[in-house]
N, C-alpha and C positions, 0 to 999 in steps of 0.2 A: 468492109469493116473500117469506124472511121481510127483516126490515127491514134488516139487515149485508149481506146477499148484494145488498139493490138498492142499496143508498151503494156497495157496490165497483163494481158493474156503469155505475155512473154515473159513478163516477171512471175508469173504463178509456172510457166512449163522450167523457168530455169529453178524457180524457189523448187521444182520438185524432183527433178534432176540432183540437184544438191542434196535433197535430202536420201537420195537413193544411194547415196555415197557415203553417207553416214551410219551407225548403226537402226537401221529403220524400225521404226512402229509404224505397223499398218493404219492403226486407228489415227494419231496423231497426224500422219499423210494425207489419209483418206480428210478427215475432218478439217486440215487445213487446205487440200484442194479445193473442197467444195466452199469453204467460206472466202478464200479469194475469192471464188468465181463471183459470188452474190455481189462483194465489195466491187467487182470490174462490172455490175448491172448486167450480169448475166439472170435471167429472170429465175435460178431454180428454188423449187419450193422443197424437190425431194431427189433421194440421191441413194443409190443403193450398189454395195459390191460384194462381188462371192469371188471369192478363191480355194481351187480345190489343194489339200494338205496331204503331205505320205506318212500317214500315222497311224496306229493297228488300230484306234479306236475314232477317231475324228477323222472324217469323210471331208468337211469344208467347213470356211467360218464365212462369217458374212458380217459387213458393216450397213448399215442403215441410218442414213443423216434425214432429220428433218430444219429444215432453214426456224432457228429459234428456240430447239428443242435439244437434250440430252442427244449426241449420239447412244446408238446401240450395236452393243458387240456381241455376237451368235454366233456359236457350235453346234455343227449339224455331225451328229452322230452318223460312223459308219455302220452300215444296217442292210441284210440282204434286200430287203423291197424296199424301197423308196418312198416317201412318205407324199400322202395323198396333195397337201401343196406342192411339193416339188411336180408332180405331176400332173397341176393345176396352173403350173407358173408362165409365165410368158420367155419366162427365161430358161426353161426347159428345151420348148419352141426355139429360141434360138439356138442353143447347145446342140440340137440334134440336127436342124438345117443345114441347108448349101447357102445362105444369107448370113453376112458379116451384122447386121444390122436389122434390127426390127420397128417398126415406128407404129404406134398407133394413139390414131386421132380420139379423144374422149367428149368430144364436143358431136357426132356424128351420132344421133338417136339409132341408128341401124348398125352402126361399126361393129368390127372383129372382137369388143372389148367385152361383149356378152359372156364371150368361151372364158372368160379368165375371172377366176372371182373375187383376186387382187386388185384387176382394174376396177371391177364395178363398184369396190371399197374406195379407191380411188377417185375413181368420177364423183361419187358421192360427197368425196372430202374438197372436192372442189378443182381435183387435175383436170387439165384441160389436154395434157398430149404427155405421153409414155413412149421415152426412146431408149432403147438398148439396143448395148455393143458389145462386140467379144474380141477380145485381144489376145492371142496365141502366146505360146512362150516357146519360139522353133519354129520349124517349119509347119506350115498348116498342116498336112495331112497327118504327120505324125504326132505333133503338137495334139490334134483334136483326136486322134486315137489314143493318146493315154491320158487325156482330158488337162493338158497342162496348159491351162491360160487362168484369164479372168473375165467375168459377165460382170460389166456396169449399167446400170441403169439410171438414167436423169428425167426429170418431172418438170414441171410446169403449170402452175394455174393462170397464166397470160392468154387471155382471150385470144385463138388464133395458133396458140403454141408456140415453141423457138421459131424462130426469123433461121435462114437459109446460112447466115454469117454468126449468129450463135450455134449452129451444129457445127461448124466448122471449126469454131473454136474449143466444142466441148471436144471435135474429136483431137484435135494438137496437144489439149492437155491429157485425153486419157491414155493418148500413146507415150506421154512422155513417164505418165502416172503410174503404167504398167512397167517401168522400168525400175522403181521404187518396188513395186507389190513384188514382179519379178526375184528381185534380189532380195528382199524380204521373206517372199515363198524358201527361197534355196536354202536360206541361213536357216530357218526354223525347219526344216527337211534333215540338215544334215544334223540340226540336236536331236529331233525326234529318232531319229534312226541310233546316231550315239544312243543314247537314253535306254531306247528300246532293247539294246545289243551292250552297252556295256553300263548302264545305270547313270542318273542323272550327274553326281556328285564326279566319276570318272570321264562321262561324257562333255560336260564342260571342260574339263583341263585336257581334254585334248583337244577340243578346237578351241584353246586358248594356247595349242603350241606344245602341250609338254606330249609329245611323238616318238622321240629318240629311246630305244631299250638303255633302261638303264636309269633312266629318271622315274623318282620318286620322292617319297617324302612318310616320314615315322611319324606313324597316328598310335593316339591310345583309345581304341574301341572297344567295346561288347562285341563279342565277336556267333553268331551264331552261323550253328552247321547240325540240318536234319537230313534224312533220309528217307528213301521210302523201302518199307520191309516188303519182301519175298517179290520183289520187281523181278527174279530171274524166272520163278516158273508163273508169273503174269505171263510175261513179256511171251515165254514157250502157249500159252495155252491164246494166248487169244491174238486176234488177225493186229496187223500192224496198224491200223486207222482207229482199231478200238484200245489198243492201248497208248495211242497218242491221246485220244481223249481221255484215258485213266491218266495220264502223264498230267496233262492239263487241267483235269479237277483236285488232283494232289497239290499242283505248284499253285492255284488257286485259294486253297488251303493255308500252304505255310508261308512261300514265299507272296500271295497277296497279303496275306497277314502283316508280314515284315511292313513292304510297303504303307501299309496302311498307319503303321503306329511308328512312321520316322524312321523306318532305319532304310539302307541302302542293299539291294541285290546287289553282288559282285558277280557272280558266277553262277550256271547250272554244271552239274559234273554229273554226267548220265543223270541219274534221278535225284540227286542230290542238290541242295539248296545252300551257297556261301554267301552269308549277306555280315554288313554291321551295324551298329548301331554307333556313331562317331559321337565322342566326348568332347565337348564342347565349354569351356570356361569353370569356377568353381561351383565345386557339387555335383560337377557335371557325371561323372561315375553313376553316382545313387541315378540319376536321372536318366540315362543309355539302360540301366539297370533295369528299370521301371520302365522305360517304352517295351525291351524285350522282352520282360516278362508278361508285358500287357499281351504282348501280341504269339507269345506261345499259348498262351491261352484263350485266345480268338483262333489259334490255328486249331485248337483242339474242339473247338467251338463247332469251326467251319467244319471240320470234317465228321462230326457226330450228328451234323445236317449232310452231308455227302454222302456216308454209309449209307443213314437210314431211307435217302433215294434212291441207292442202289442196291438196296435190300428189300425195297416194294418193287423194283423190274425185276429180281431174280441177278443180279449181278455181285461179283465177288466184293467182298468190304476191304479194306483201305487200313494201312496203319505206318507210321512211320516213327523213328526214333530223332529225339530230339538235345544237342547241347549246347550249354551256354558257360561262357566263357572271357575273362578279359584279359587285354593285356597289349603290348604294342608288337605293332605291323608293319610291314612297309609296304606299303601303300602308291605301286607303280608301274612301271612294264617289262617285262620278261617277256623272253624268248629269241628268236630271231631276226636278223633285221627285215625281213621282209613280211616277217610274220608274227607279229606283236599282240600279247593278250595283257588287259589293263584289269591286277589283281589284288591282292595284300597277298603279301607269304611271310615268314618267322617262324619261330618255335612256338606262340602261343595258336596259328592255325594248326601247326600240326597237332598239338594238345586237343584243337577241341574238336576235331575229326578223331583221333585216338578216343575221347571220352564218347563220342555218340556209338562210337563201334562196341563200347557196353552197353546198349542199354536194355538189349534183348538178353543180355546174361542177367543183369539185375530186375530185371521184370519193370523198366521204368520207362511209357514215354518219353519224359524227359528227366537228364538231369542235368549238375552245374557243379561248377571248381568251388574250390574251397577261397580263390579271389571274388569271385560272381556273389554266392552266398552273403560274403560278408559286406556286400554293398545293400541289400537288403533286408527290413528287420522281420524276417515269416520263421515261421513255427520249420525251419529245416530240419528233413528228416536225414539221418545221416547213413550212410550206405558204406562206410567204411575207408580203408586206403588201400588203393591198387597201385601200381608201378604201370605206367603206358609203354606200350612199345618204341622205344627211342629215347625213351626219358628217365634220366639215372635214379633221382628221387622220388618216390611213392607221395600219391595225390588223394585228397582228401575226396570224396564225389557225395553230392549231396542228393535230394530230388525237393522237390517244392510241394508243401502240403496240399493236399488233394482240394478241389473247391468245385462242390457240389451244382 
């Protein structure tokens, strides 16, 4: 390698080093590796990388650079069979092999490149040689037992393909490049997992440091808390795998709901659902108001499609109680130090756990405080004043007009 092509190829392994040390973007990395490489006359025309992710629903993403082109950024859904490219892929073949490296000539009328219907798109568009590499993340054998690395792929339309001293250079930068993706994977692993386990808005501040029992901070949310009705002689009549899957078409229901119209899961508590809707700048009230209300009623939505599926297999139907409520929270961690749960607690949770606990005496899916109500302006139907258990003054309870 003559002496300019190693000073660049060193400036793009330390440029990516550096950036591994930073808050990484995969795509910005990926897409600045590969355009050094071009600027140092590396001849690549195409450039592809997969990283497998630990996320309940995303399996891998994958970047795909063409030299001149838009990169492209891709979520491969987790999914019990595997999808017919993947299983068409060259980089399959490598992932399952005893070879670190796969090379195939596209200039060769007879070559390997037949089996792969990527390549033959390839050859077509003018590739001249397909080489993938796999970079582990750990020890190989355990590294490739729970699939923790990265497949890169590099292309070429250069009559003849890389020269012996450009592979050697793509491989210095993709080991320095896996050190970026690396510490990229981990950082998005352990939000994915916060997220997953304690909801987006609490998962952030904790790996932003706030760890210690006892921090928090006083939010004023929408505060909603459903239930799911007669979960105890479910739970008694049917096998424990089938009522995890009733568990799961329930919180599908409410708490996908939540999700879906802005507000925040905090907690499941047995079959129960603590989520908020966080108030945010002026107006903000009416507007927390109006996501949760959207989305009580997407939940009653969702589950008037759940029965009626499980009322054509012969299986029991589904109902749960729902309320709504606002007021401030605080917004932190409890418990123990070695054993920390990230929640809101106040007097206005306990309220609206108290109010849902009527809703099967008032004959009401759902209902709402007499705060909740007057944020927005619907035909309320009013249900009277009860006194909650714990709470000295008697509370107005409303329900929200029925909608066809």
């Amino acid at each position: 390698m003559d002496v300019e092509r190693e000073s660049a190829i060193r400036e793009i392994t330390d440029w990516a080093v550096g950036q591994a040390l930073c808050e990484v973007d995969l795509e910005r990395l990926f897409v600045g590796v590969c355009d050094r490489l071009c600027a140092a006359g590396i001849p690549l025309r195409r450039a592809h990388l997969a990283v497998g992710t630990l996320h309940p629903l995303v399996g891998a993403v994958s970047f795909r650079w063409w030299r001149g082109e838009a990169p492209e950024q891709m979520s491969h859904l987790r999914t019990v069979q595997p999808s017919q490219e993947w299983e068409q892929s060259p980089l399959k073949r490598l992932e399952e092999g005893d070879d670190a490296e796969l090379r195939v000539s596209l200039e060769d009328p007879a070559g390997d490149w037949r089996s792969f219907p990527l390549l033959v798109d390839l050859r077509e568009s003018g590739i001249t040689e397909y080489w993938c590499r796999r970079s582990m993340f750990g020890r190989e054998s355990a590294a490739r037992r729970r699939k923790d690395g990265m497949l890169v792929s590099w292309a070429t339309e250069r009559p003849g393909g890389f020269s012996d001293d450009e592979r050697a250079a793509l491989r210095r930068v993709q080991d320095r490049l896996a050190v970026g993706v690396k510490m990229a994977k981990r950082e998005q692993t352990a939000l994915n997992v916060l997220t997953a386990y304690l909801g987006a808005n609490a998962g952030r501040r904790v790996l932003s440091g706030q760890i210690h029992r006892g921090d928090g901070e006083l939010l004023h949310a929408v505060i909603w808390y459903s239930d799911l009705r007669g979960s105890t002689p479910l739970a008694d009549r049917l096998p424990g795998t089938k009522f995890l899957e009733l568990l799961n078409g329930y919180f599908e229901c409410t708490a996908g709901a939540v999700l879906d119209h802005g507000g925040e899961v905090l907690r499941y508590i047995g079959d129960a659902v603590l989520a908020i809707f966080q108030v945010d700048g002026p107006g903000g009230d009416a507007r927390a108001a109006r996501m949760a209300m959207a989305a009580a009623q997407d939940a009653e939505a969702r589950l008037a499609r759940l029965n009626a599926s499980r009322a054509a297999l012969g299986e029991p139907t589904l109902d749960f109680g729902l309320a709504l409520h606002v007021g401030e929270v605080l917004f932190g961690n409890v418990g123990v130090p070695e054993r920390i749960d990230f929640t809101v607690v106040g007097p206005a949770v306990n309220e609206v756990a108290r109010l849902e606990s009527l809703t099967k005496d008032l004959d009401r899916r759902i209902v709402v405080s007499n705060a909740f109500s007057r944020l927005l302006p619907l035909d309320w139907e009013a249900l009277g004043e009860t006194v909650l258990r714990g709470v000295e003054t008697g509370r107005r309870i409303y329900a929200p007009p029925h909608v066809e």
